[in-house]
N, C-alpha and C positions, 0 to 999 in steps of 0.2 A: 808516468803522469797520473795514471789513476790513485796508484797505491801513494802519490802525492797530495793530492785530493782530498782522497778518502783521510789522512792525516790528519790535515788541517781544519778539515771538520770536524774531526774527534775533538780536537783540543781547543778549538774558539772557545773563549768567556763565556759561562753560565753567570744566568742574572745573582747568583748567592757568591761569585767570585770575586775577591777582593780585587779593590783597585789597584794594588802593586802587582798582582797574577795577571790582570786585564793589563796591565801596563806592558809587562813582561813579555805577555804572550801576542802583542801587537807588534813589540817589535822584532819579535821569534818572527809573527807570519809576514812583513816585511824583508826580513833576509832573506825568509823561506820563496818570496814572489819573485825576490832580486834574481837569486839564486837561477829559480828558472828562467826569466827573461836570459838570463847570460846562458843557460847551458842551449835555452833554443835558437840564441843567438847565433851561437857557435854552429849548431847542425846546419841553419839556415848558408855561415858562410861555407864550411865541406861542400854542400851540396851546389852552392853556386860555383864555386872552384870549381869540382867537379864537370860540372857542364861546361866551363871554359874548355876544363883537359879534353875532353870528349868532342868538343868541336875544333878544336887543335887536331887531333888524334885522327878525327873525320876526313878533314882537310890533309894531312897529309895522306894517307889512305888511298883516299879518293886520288889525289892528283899523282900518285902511283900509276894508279890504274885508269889513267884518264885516255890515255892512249889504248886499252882494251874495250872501250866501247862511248858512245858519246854521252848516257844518260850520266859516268863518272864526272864529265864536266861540272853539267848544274849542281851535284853533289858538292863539287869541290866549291863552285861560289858562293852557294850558299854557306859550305862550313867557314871556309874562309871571311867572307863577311862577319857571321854569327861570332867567330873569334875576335875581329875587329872590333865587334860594338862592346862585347863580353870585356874583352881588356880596356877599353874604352868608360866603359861605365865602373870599373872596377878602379881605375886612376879615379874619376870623378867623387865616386865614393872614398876612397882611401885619403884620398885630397884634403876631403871635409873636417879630418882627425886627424891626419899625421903627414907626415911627408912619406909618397910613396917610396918604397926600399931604402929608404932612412936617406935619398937622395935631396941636396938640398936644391931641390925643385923652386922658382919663385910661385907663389900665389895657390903655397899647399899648407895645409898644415890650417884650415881657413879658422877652425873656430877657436883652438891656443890664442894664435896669433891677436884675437880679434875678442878676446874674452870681456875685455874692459865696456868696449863698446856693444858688444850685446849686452851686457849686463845697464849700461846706461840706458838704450832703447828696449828695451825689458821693461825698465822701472817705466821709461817713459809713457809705452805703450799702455802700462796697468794705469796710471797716471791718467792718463787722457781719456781710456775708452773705458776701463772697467770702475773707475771713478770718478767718471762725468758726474755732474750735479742732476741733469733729467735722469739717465739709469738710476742713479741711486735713490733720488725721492719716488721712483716709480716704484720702485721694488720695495723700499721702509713704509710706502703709503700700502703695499699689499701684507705689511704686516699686521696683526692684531694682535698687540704689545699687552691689552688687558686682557685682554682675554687668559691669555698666556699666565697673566697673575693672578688672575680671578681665578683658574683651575688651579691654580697653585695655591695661593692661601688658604680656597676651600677647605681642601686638605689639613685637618685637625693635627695628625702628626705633624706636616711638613710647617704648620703655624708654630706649635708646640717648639720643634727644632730653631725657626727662624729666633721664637722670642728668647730663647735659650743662648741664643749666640749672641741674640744685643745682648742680654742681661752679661752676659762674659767681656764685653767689649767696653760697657758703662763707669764699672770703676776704674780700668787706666784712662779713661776718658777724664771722669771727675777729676781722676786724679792730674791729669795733664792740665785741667781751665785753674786748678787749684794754684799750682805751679806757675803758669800765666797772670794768674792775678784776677782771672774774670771774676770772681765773687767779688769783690773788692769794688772793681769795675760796674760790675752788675747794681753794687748798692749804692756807689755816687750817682751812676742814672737813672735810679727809680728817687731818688730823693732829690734831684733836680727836676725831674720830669712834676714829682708832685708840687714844688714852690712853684713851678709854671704854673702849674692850674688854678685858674680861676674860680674860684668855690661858687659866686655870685647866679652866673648864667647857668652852670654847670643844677645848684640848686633848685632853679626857676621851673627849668626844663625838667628836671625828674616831678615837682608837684605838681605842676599841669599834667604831666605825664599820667600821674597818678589818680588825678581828679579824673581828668577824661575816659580813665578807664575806670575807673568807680574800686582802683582797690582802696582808697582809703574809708568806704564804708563801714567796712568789718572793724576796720577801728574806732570810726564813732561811734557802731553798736557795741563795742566792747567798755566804752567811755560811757556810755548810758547806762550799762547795765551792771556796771561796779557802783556808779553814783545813786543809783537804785538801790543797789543793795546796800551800798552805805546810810544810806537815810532810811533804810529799812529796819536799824540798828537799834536797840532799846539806848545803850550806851551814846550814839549820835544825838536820838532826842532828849537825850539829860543833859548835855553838853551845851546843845541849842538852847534850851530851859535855863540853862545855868548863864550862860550869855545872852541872852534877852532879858532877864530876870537883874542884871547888872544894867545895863543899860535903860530901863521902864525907870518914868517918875516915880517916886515913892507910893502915892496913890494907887497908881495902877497894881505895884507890887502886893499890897494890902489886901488886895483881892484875887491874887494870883492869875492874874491876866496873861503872865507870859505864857503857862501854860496852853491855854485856848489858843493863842496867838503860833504859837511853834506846831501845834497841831494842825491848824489849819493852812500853815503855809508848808509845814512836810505833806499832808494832804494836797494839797493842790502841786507841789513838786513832783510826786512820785504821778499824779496820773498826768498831769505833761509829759511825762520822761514815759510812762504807758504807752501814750499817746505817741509819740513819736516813735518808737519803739517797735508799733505794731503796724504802721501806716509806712510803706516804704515812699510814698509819694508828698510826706509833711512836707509845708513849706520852710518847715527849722531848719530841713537835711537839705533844700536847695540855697538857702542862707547861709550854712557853713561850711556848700561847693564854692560861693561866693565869695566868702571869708576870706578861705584858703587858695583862690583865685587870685584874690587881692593881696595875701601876704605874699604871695610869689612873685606879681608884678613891683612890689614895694621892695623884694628883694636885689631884683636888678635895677631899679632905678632908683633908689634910696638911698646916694651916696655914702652917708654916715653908716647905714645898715651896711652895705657891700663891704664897707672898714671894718666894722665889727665882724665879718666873716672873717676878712681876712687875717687880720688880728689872729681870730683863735685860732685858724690854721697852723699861724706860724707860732705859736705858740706849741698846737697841738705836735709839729714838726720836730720844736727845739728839745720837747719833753721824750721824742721818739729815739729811743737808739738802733736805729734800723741796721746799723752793721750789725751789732749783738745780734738782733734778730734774724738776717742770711746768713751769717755766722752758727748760730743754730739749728736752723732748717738747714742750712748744708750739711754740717755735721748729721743730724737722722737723718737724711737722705741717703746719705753716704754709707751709712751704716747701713741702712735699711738692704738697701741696694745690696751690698756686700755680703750680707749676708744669704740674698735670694742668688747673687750668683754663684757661690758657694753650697747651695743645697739646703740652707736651712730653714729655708722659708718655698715654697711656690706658688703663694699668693700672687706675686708679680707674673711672676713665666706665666699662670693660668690664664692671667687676666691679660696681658696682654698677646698670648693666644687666641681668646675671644675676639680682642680687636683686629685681630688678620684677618681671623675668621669672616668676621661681622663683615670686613672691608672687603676682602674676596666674593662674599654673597650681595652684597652693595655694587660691586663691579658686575656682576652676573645678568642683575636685574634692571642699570639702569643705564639705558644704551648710548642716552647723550655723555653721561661721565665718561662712558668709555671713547666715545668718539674724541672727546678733548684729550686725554688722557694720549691716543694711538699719536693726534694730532701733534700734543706736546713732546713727543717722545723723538718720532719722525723726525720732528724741525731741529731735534738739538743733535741728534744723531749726525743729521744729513748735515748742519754747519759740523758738527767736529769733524766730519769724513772729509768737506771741504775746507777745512783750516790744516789736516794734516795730512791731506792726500800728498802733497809735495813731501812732505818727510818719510810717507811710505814707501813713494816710490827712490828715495834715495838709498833708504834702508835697503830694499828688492838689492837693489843696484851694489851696494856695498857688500850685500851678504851673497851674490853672484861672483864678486870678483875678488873676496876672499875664500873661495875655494881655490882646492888643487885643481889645476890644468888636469891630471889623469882622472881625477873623479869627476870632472866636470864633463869632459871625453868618454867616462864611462855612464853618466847618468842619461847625458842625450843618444848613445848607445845601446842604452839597454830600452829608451821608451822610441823610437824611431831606428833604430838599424836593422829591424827584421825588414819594416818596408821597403830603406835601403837597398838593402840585399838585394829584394823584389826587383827594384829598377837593374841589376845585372843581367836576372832571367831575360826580361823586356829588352834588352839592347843584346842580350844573343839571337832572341827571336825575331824582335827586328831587325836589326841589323843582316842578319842571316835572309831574314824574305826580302829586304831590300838589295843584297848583293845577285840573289836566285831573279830577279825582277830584272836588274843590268844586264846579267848575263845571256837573260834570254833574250833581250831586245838588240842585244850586241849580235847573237846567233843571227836572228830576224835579218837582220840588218843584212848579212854578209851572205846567205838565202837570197834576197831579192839583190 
């Protein structure tokens, strides 16, 4: 048993040993455990034998010599009993497995006979108590499911490997929606999805949106300050000269009036446009909140206007060839794709390693996500355990009563027949103090 031992410790799996040698070698130390349960099996039954022989052996002995003196008596009731219970319990045991001396005993042979139906209350039993709905949510609720993933994605290699194996999985994927038709599919409902939409409210809401938060500022300061520069233009004022200069009566022309006149009104444009410019609080910059207030409210309720949205939507729709365009984009994706899981790119793998990463230190730190997370995990667990706890325990049940009767004889044999045994010892002992108990009170008896 030592030099058994000491074996099996030699050869256990080292963490550098491959999974087919770990495989191998588990089920080497399984036969190697079988192995012994059977040969201690065996000593257990010799020895219990033995001690039947032995109080056989006693008893006749003794009741030899029972007539050389009186203490051979109690000898003899006690072996005699001890043999009673010894044979006794050794029918009981034998019983459980086989018919004793291949005699066709009624109500031996108990677990052959009955294989089916252990194997139904087997399943049952696992069914009912080991896949109760309270055990099981009590036990999924003591799991921490993120946690588990949060130290796992950590792990830069183990990210690295995971994005490595979507990326391997993406193109029979693509390839499969391809096959389906989903792009296809995918482009009739984004072009349905868009002629539903409402341009109108959809428009309203984004410029209030934007008023109220003051991004469209930067674009009237951008609107001022090109107009600025434009009129700051030599070319702009010869322009304006040249068209006011058409426009002036003849008279005024004579005198060159348009001049003085385009000077004095780019003069006073550029310091308005200054002036607003440099004064975040003008009243021009709350007049053109107001404006653009009002062209949004006019947008929604301006029937005629709302038509002219919508118009050039559909307009803008009919000019779109949006399958051309998923048709495209699929194709470089595809490609794209293809290429990174083929090795020639790791932009992707890299990057979507970061996002494990990122997502495993995101579960780390924040303990409500992980709570829903355990929460969500638990509840779908615990309904599949209860939608297919009945099929598991059919499974139990069917894969119990397609075994061999002899291996199935030898499995309950080899993890319960040493204790077996045990009850042999126990019914020579007892049996043996209880025949030595009769005996003397029979003595007693015949004494008084």
């Amino acid at each position: 048993m030592k030099f058994d031992t000491e074996w099996r410790r030699s050869v256990r799996p080292s963490p550098t040993t491959s999974r087919l040698n770990r495989k191998e070698i588990g089920v080497l130390l399984h036969s190697l455990e079988q192995k012994d349960s059977g040969r201690e099996l065996g000593r257990i039954k010799v020895v219990a034998t033995f001690v039947l022989a032995c109080t056989l052996s006693l008893f006749l002995v003794s009741r030899y010599f029972s007539s050389a003196h009186p203490a051979f008596g109690f000898v003899a009731a006690f072996a005699e009993a001890a043999t009673i219970g010894g044979l006794a319990d050794w029918y009981a045991v034998v019983a459980l497995f086989r018919k004793p001396l291949g005699l066709p005993i009624p109500h031996t042979a108990i677990v052959p006979n009955n294989r089916d139906r252990i194997a139904d209350k087997l399943g049952e039993f696992i069914e009912t108590h080991f896949l109760a709905a309270d055990p099981v949510n009590e036990k999924l609720r003591q799991v921490d499911f993120a946690a588990f993933a949060s130290d796992w994605l950590s792990d830069r290699s183990r990210s690295t490997d995971l994005a490595g194996f979507v990326l391997r999985l993406l193109p029979a994927a693509m390839e499969a929606s391809e096959q389906a038709g989903l792009t296809a599919f995918v482009a009739r409902r984004v072009m349905a999805e868009l002629q539903a939409v409402d341009l109108a409210p959809l428009a309203r809401t984004i410029l209030k949106g934007v008023v109220n938060q003051g991004r469209h500022r930067p674009l009237l300061d951008g609107v001022l300050d090109a107009v600025h520069e434009f009129l700051g233009r030599p070319e702009t004022i010869a322009a304006l000269r040249e068209k006011a200069r058409q426009e002036l009566p003849t008279l005024l022309r004579l005198y060159r009036a348009e001049g003085f006149l385009v000077k004095k009104a780019v003069a006073f444009a550029i310091a308005f446009l200054e002036e607003i410019r440099s004064d975040p609080d003008h009243p021009f910059r709350g007049e053109f909140d107001r404006m653009v207030l009002s062209f949004a409210d006019r947008i929604e309720t301006d029937t005629a206007f709302a038509e002219r949205i919508a118009g050039l939507k559909r307009f803008l729709l009919s000019r779109l060839k949006l399958g051309r365009l998923a048709d495209a984009f699929w194709a470089d994706a595809r490609s794209f794709i293809s290429r990174s899981a083929e090795g020639g790119s790791t932009v992707l793998q890299n990057h979507l390693a970061n996002v494990f990463v990122e997502v495993g230190r995101a579960l780390a730190t924040d303990p409500e996500i992980r709570s829903d997370i355990n929460y969500g995990v638990a509840t779908i667990l615990s309904s599949f355990v209860k939608d297919q706890k009945a099929g598991v325990s059919s499974f139990i049940a069917d894969q119990v009563k397609s075994w061999d009767v002899a291996h199935l004889v030898e499995l309950i044999e080899a993890n319960v027949g040493k204790d077996l045994q045990y009850i042999r010892f126990n019914g020579s002992v007892i049996g043996g103090l209880a025949g030595l108990v009769l005996y003397t009170a029979e003595r007693l008896m015949h004494l008084s």
